[in-house]
C-alpha positions as CSV (number, residue, x, y, z in Angstrom):
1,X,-85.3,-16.6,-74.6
2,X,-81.5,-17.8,-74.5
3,X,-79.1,-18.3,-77.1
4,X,-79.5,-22.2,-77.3
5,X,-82.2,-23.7,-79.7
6,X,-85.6,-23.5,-79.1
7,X,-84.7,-21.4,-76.2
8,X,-83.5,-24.6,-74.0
9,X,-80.5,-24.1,-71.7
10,X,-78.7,-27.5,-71.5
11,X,-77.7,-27.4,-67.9
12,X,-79.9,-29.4,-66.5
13,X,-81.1,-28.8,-62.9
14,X,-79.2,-30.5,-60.1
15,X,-81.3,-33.9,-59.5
16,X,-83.7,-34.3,-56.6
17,X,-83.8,-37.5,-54.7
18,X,-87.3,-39.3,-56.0
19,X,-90.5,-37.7,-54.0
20,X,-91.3,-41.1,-52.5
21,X,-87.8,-41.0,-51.0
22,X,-87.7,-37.4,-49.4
23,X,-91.3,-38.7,-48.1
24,X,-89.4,-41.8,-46.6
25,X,-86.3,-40.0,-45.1
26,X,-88.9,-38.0,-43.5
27,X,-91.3,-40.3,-42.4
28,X,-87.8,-42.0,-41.0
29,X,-86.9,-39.5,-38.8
30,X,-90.2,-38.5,-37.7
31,X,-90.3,-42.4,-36.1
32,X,-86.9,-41.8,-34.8
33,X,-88.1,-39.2,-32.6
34,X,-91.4,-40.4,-31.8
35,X,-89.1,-44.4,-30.5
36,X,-86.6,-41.5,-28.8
37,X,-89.4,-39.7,-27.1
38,X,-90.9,-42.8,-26.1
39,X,-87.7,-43.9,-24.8
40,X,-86.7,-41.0,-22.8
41,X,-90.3,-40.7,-21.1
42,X,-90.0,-44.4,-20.1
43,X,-86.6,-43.7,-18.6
44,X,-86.8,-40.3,-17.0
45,X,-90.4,-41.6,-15.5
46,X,-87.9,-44.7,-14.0
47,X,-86.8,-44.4,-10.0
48,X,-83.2,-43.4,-9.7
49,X,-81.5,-47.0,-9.6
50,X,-82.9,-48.1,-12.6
51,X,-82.6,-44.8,-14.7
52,X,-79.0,-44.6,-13.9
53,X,-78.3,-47.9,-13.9
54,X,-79.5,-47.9,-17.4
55,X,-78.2,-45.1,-18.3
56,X,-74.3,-45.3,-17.0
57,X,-74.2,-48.9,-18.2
58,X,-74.7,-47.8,-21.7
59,X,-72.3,-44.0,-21.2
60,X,-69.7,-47.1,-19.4
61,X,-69.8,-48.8,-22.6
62,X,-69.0,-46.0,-24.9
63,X,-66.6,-44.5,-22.3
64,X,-64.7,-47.8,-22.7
65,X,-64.9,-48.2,-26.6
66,X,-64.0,-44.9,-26.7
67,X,-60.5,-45.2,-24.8
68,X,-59.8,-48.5,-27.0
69,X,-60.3,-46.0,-30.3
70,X,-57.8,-43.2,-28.7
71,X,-55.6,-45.7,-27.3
72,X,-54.9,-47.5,-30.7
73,X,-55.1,-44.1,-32.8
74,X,-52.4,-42.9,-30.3
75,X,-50.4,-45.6,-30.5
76,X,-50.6,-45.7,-34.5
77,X,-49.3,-42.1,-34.4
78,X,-46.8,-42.5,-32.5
79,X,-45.4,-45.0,-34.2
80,X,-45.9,-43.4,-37.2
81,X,-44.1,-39.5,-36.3
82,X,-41.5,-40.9,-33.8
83,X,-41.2,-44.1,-34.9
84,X,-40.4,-44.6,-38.4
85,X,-39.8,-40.3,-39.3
86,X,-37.6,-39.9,-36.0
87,X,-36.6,-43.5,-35.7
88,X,-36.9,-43.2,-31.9
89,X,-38.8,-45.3,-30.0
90,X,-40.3,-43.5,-26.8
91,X,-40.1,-46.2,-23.2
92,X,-43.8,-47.7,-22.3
93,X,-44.8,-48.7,-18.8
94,X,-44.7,-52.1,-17.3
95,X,-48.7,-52.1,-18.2
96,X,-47.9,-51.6,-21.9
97,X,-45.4,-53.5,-22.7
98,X,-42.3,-52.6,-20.4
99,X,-40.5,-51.2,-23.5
100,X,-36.9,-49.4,-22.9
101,X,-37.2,-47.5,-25.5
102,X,-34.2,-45.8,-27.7
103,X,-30.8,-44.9,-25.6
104,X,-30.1,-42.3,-28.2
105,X,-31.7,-40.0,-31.4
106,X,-31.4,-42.0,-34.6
107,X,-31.5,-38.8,-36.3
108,X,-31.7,-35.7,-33.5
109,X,-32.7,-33.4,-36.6
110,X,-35.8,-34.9,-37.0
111,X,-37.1,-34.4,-33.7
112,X,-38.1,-31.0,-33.7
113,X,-39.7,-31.2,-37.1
114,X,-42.1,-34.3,-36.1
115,X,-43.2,-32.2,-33.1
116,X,-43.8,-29.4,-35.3
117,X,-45.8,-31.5,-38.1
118,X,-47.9,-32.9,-35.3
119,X,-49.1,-29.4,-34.1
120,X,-49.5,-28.3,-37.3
121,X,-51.8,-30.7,-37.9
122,X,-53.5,-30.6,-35.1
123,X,-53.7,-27.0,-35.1
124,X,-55.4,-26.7,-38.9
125,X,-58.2,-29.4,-37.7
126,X,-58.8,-27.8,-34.7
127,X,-59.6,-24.2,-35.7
128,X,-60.8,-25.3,-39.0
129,X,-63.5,-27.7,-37.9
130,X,-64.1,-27.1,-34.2
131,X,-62.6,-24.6,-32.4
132,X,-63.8,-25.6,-28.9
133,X,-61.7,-28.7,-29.5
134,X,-58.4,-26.4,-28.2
135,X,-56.6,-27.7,-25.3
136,X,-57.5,-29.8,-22.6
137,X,-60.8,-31.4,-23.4
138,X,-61.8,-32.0,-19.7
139,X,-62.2,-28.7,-19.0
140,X,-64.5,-27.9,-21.5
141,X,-66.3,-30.7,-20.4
142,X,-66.6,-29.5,-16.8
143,X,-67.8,-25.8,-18.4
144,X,-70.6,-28.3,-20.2
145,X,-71.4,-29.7,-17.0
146,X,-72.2,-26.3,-15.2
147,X,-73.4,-24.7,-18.2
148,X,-75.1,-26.4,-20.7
149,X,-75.0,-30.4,-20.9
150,X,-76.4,-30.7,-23.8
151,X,-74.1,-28.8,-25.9
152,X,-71.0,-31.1,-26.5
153,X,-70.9,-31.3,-30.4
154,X,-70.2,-34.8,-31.7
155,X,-67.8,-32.9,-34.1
156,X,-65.7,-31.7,-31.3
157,X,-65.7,-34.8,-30.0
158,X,-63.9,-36.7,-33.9
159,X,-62.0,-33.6,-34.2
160,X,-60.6,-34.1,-30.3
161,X,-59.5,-37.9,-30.9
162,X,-57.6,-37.1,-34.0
163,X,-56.2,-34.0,-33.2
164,X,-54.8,-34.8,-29.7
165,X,-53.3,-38.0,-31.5
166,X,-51.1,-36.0,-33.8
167,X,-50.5,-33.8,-30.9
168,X,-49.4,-36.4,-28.1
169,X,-48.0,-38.9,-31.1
170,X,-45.8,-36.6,-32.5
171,X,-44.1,-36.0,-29.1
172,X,-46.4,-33.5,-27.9
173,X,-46.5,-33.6,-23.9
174,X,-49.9,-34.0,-23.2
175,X,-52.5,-36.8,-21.3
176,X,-54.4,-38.8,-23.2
177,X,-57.4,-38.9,-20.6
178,X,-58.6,-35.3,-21.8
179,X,-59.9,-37.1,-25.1
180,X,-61.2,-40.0,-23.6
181,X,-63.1,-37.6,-21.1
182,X,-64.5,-36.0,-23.9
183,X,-65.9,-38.7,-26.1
184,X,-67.8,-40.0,-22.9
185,X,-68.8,-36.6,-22.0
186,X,-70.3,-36.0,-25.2
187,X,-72.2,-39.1,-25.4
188,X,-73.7,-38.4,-22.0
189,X,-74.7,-34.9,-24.0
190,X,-75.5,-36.6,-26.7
191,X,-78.5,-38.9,-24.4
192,X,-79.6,-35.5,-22.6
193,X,-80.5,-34.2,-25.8
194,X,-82.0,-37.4,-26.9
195,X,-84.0,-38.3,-24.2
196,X,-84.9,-35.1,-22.9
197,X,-83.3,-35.9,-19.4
198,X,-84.0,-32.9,-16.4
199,X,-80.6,-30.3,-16.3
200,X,-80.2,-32.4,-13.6
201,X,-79.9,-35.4,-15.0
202,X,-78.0,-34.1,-18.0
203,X,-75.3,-32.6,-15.7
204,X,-74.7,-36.0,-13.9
205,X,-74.4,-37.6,-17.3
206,X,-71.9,-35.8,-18.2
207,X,-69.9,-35.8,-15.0
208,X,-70.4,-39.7,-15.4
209,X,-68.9,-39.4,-18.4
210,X,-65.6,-37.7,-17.9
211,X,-64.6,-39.6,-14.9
212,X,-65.5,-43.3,-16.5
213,X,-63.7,-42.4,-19.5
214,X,-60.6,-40.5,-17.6
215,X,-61.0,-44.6,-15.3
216,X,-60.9,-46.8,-18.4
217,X,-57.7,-45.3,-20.1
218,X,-55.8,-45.8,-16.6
219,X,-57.5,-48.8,-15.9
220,X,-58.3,-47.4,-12.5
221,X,-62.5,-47.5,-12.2
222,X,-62.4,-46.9,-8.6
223,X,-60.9,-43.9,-8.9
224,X,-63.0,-43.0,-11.9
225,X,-66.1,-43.1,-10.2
226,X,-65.0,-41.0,-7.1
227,X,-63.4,-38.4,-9.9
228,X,-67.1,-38.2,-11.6
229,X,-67.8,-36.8,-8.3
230,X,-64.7,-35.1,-7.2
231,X,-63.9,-32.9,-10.0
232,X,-66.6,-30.8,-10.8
233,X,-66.2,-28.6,-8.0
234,X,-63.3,-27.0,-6.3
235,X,-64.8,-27.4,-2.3
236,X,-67.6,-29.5,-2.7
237,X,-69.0,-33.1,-4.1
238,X,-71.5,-34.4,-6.4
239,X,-73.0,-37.2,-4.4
240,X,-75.5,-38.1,-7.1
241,X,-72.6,-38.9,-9.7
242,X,-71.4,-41.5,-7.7
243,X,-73.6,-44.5,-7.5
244,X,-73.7,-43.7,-11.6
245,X,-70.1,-43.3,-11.8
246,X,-69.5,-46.6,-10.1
247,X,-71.3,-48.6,-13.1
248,X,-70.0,-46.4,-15.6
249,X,-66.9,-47.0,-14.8
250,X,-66.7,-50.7,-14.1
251,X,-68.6,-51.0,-16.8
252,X,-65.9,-48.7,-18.9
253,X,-63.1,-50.4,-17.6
254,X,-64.4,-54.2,-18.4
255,X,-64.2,-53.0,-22.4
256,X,-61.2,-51.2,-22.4
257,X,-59.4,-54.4,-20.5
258,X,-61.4,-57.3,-22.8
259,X,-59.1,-55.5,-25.5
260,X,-55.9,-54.4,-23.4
261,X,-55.8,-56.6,-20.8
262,X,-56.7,-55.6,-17.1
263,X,-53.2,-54.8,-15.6
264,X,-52.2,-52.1,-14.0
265,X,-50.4,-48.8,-15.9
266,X,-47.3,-49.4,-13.6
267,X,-45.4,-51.7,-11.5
268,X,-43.5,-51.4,-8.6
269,X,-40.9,-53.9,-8.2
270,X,-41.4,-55.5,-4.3
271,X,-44.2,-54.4,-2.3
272,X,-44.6,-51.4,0.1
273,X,-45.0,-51.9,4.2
274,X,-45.1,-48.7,5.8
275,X,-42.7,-49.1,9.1
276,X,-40.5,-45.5,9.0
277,X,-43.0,-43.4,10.3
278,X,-40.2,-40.6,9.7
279,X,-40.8,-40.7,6.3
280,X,-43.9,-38.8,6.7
281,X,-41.7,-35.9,7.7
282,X,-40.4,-36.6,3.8
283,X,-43.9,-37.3,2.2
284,X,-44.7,-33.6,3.9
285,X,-41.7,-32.2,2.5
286,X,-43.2,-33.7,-0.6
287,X,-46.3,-32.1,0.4
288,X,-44.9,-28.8,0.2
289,X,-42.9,-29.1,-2.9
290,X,-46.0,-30.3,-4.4
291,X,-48.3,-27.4,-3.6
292,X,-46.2,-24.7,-5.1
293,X,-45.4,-27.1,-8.5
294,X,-49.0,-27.2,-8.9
295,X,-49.5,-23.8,-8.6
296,X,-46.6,-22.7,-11.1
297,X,-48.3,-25.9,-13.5
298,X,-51.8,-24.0,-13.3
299,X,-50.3,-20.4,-13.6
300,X,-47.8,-21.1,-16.1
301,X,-50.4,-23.1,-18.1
302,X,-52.5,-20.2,-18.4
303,X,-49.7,-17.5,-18.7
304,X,-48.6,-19.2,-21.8
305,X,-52.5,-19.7,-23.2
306,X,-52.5,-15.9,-22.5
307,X,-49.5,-15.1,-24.7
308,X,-50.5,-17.4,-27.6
309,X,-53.7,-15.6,-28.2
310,X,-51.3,-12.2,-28.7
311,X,-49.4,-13.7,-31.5
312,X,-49.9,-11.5,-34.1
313,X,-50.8,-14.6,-36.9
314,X,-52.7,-17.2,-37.3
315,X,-54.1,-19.7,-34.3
316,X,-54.0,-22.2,-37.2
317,X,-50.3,-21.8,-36.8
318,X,-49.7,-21.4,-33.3
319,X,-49.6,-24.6,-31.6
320,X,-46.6,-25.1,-34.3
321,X,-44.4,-22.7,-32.7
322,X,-44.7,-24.4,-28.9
323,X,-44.2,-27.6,-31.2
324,X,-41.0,-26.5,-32.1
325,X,-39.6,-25.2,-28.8
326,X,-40.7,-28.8,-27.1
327,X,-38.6,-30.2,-30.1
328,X,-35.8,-28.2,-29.0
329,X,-36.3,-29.1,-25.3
330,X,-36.4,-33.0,-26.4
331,X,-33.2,-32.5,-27.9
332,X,-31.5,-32.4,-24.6
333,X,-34.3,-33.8,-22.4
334,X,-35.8,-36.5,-24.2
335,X,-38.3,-37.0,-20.7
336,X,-40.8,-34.0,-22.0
337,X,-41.8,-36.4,-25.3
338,X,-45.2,-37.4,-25.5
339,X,-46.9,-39.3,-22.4
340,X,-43.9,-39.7,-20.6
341,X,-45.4,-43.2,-18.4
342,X,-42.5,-44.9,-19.8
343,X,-40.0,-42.2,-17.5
344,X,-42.6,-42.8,-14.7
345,X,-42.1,-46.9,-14.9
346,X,-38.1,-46.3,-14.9
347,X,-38.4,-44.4,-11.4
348,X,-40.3,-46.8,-9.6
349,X,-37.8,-49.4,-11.3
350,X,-34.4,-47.5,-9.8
351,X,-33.9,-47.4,-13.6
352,X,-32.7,-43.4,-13.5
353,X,-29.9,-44.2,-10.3
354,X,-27.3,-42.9,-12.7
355,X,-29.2,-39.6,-14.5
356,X,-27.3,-36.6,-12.9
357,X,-29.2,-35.2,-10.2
358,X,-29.6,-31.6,-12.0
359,X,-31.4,-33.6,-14.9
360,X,-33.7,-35.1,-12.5
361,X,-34.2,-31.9,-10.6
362,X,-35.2,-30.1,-13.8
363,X,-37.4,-32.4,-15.0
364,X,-40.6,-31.0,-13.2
365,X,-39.6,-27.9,-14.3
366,X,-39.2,-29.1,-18.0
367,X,-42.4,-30.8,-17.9
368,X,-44.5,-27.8,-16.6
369,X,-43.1,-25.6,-19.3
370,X,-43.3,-28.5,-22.3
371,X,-47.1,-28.9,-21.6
372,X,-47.8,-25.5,-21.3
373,X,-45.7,-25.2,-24.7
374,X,-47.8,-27.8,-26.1
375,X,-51.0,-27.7,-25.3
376,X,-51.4,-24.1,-23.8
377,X,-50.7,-22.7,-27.8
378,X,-53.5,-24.1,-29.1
379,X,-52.6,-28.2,-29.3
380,X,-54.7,-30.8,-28.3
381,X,-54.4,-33.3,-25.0
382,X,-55.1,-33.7,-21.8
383,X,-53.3,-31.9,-18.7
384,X,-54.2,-34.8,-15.9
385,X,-51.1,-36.9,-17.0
386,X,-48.7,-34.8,-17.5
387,X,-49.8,-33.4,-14.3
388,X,-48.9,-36.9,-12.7
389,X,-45.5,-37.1,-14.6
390,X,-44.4,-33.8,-12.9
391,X,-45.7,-35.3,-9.6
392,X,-43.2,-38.7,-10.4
393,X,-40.5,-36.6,-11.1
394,X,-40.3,-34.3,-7.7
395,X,-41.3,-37.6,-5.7
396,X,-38.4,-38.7,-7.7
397,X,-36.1,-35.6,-7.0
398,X,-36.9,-35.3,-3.0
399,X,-35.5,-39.0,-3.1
400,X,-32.1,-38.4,-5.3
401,X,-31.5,-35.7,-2.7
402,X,-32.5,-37.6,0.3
403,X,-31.5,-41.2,0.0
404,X,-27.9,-40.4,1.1
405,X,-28.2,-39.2,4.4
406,X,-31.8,-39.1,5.7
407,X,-32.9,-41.1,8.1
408,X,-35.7,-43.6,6.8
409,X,-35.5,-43.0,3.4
410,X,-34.9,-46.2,2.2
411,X,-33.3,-47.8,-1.5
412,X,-36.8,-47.9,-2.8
413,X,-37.7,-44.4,-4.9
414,X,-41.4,-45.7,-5.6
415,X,-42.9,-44.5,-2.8
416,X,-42.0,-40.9,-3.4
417,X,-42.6,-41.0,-6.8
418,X,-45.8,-42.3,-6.5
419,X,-46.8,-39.9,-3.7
420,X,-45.4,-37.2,-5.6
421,X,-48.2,-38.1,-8.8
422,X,-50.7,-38.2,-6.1
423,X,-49.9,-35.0,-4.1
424,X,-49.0,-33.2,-7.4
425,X,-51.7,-33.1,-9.4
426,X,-54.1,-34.0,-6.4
427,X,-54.0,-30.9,-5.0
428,X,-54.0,-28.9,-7.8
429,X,-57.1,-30.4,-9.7
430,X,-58.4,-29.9,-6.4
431,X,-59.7,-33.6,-6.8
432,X,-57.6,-35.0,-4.0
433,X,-59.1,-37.9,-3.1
434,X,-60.0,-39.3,-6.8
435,X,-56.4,-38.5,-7.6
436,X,-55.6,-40.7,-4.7
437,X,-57.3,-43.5,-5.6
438,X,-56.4,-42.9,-9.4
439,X,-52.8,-43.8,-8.4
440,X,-53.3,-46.2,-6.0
441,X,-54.9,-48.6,-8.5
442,X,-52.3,-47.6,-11.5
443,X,-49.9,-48.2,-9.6
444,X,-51.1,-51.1,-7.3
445,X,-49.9,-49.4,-4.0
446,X,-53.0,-49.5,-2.2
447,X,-51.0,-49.7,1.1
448,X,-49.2,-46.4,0.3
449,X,-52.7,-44.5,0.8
450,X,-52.4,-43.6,4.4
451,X,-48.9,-42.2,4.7
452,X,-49.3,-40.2,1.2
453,X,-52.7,-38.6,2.8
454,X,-50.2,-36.0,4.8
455,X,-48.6,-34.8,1.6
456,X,-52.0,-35.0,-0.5
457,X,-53.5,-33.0,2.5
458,X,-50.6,-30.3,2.8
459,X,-50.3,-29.7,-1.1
460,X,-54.2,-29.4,-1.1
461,X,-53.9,-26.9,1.5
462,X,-51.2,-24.7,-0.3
463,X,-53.2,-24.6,-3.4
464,X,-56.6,-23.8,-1.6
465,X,-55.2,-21.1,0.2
466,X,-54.5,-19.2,-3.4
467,X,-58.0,-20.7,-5.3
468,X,-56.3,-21.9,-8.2
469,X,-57.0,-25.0,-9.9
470,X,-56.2,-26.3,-13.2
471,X,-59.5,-26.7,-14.2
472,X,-60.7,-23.2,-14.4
473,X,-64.3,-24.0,-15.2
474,X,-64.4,-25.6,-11.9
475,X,-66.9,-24.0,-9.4
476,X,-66.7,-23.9,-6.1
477,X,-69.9,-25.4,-4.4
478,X,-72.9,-26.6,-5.2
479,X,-74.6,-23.9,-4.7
480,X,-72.9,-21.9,-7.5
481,X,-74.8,-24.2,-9.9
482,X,-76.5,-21.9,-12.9
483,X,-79.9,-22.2,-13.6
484,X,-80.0,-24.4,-17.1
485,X,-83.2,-23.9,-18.9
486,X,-84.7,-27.3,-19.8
């Protein structure tokens, strides 16, 4: 007996949803998975051409809606955290606009708090919701690849997109193709599962998916599809993510250009004819230069990962304190905020002719350290474009010194700043030849493909020799493949 009259406690029972509906919900999902069953046996019982081309054509089509929802949330927090709090409006490339962006700080003060309020809140969403959503999403997608493709969580996946927006938006340096890269990847987890596709077939899903979605946010599907290939390993290539990768990534790239338009990222102003063959003695110098940047990028990267994890508070906090020192850095270098394309576009344009050369000589240096600062702590973005911005800046450098008294070197800085993004980051993703193509089609230089190959080739040699990469879930061959249990 209780207290209450006639022994009845007036709380009543939290309701049940009515019998016949728990019967439907479950009748509901068992005819899900019986239709998803049925699906996947017709597919994976398919030849190879049809299966993939079935299957990439639909991972293409979420890859490319995917890069329209990052690219707008991006662009809505940006607006929003440098916009109208800093009142400072960061330079776009010719491809997005062609903006100038600010000559000065509205209100300098502010800069350093924005970045900080952008890791903060990417730091509490991350560790609070999905931990694996830390740092450079295409990584972790590579690690799924190897080891277990069907274990993206669609969580990390929301958590990524919004978390790498406040991040990169707030002036975070950081690429934007990590998130992208992860949204695909986990919808090419997300049909393993599903379907029931072979390890095999799981792990080419998922490399389809990172290089299709890394190909529609640069609108560059060519390269795309060779990276789907190209960047799982450090020595070797997945031939049987190609042919996928190639309708993924068209396929990708037709949706994110129906909405944005199907320009290139950059422009160069002119053309490019290759007719100095000394400047390959300067694209090798580049070569060189490029090699050793990529390895301090990778080993910097890490070292600063390494001390953020022995900060003696929260991680929830962490990515705030690189926050604040990129702030600080911004204050006098305004080149480490957010993407940094817009910088990119005002080297190929000549627009920097009058930045004092020590400016442009630290600028490599200033974007290694910003995007270890801000993603290496904990933030959220990607590392492949920043990793090109270093690469535009030393193509850039070599040129300031150079152009007054070297033979060959011509008025024109494009062509060492884009062979810089190319040897820069091609060597050390250890991705050379997707890189190559990557840039060829952002920037429309096809022609500048053969004379860059001797820097490409010499950076991808330095880095080799020391086996670093800055995708440490990378293997090295094929035949380091774990055994995934179906």
């Amino acid at each position: 007996m209780t207290g209450y009259p006639g022994g009845l406690d007036p709380t009543p029972d939290p309701p049940r949803p009515p019998r016949r509906r728990r019967i439907g919900l479950a009748v509901s999902k068992a005819a899900w998975r019986r239709r998803t069953r049925a699906i996947g046996a017709r597919i994976n019982a398919m030849s190879y051409l049809p299966k993939w081309l079935i299957l990439a054509s639909v991972i293409g089509v979420i890859a490319g809606v995917g890069a329209v929802v990052f690219y707008e949330a991006l662009r809505v927090s940006t607006h929003l955290f440098l916009g109208v709090l800093a009142g400072y409006h960061v330079p776009t490339p010719a491809g997005e606009g062609n903006a100038a962006g600010s000559a000065h700080y509205a209100r300098p003060w502010a800069i350093p708090l924005v970045v900080v309020l952008g890791a903060l809140g990417s730091g509490f969403l991350v560790y609070t919701l999905a931990p694996e959503a830390e740092g450079h999403g295409t990584d972790a997608a590579i690690d799924a690849v190897h080891h277990n493709p069907r274990g993206i969580r669609l969580r990390a996946v929301v958590v990524k997109i919004v978390a790498s927006a406040l991040t990169i938006g707030s002036g975070g340096s950081g690429g934007r193709e990590g998130p992208t890269a992860q949204i695909s990847a986990g919808f090419g987890s997300l049909l393993a599962r599903v379907l029931d596709l072979s390890p095999e077939d799981g792990r080419i899903a998922v490399s389809v998916g990172i290089g299709s979605g890394i190909g529609a946010i640069f609108s560059a599907p060519l390269g795309g599809a060779v990276l789907a290939a190209d960047i799982i390993y450090r020595d070797d290539f997945e031939y049987e993510a190609l042919l996928p990768g190639m309708f993924a990534s068209i396929v990708a790239f037709a949706v994110f250009g129906a909405v944005f338009g199907y320009q290139p990222l950059f422009a160069i102003p002119g053309g490019y004819h290759f007719h100095q063959p000394i400047q390959l003695v300067w694209f090798a110098v580049i070569g060189v230069l490029a090699g050793g940047l990529g390895l301090l990028y990778s080993n910097s990267f890490y070292g600063i990962v390494g001390l953020s994890k022995r900060l003696p508070f929260s991680k929830k906090l962490r990515p705030a304190v690189g926050g604040l020192l990129v702030g600080l850095m911004a204050l006098g270098l305004p080149e480490v905020l957010g993407t940094g394309y817009g910088w990119v576009q005002k080297g190929l344009g000549n627009e920097m002719l009058h930045t004092p050369v020590l400016i442009i000589l630290a600028l490599p240096l200033a974007r290694i350290l910003a995007t270890g600062l801000s993603i290496g702590t904990g933030g959220s973005g990607g590392v492949f474009g920043p990793g090109m911005v270093i690469g535009a800046f030393t193509g850039l450098a070599v040129w300031r010194v150079l152009e007054p008294f070297a033979p060959g070197v011509g008025h024109d800085p494009a062509p060492f700043v884009i062979v810089g993004m190319m040897a820069v980051f091609g060597g050390i993703s250890r991705a050379p030849v997707a890189v190559m193509l990557m840039v060829a089609q952002m920037t429309g230089s096809i022609a500048l493909l053969g004379p860059a190959m001797i820097a490409v080739a010499v950076a991808w040699f330095i880095v080799g020799r020391s086996d670093e990469s800055i995708y440490r879930s990378q293997l090295h061959t094929r035949a380091d493949e774990p055994p995934i249990e179906p």
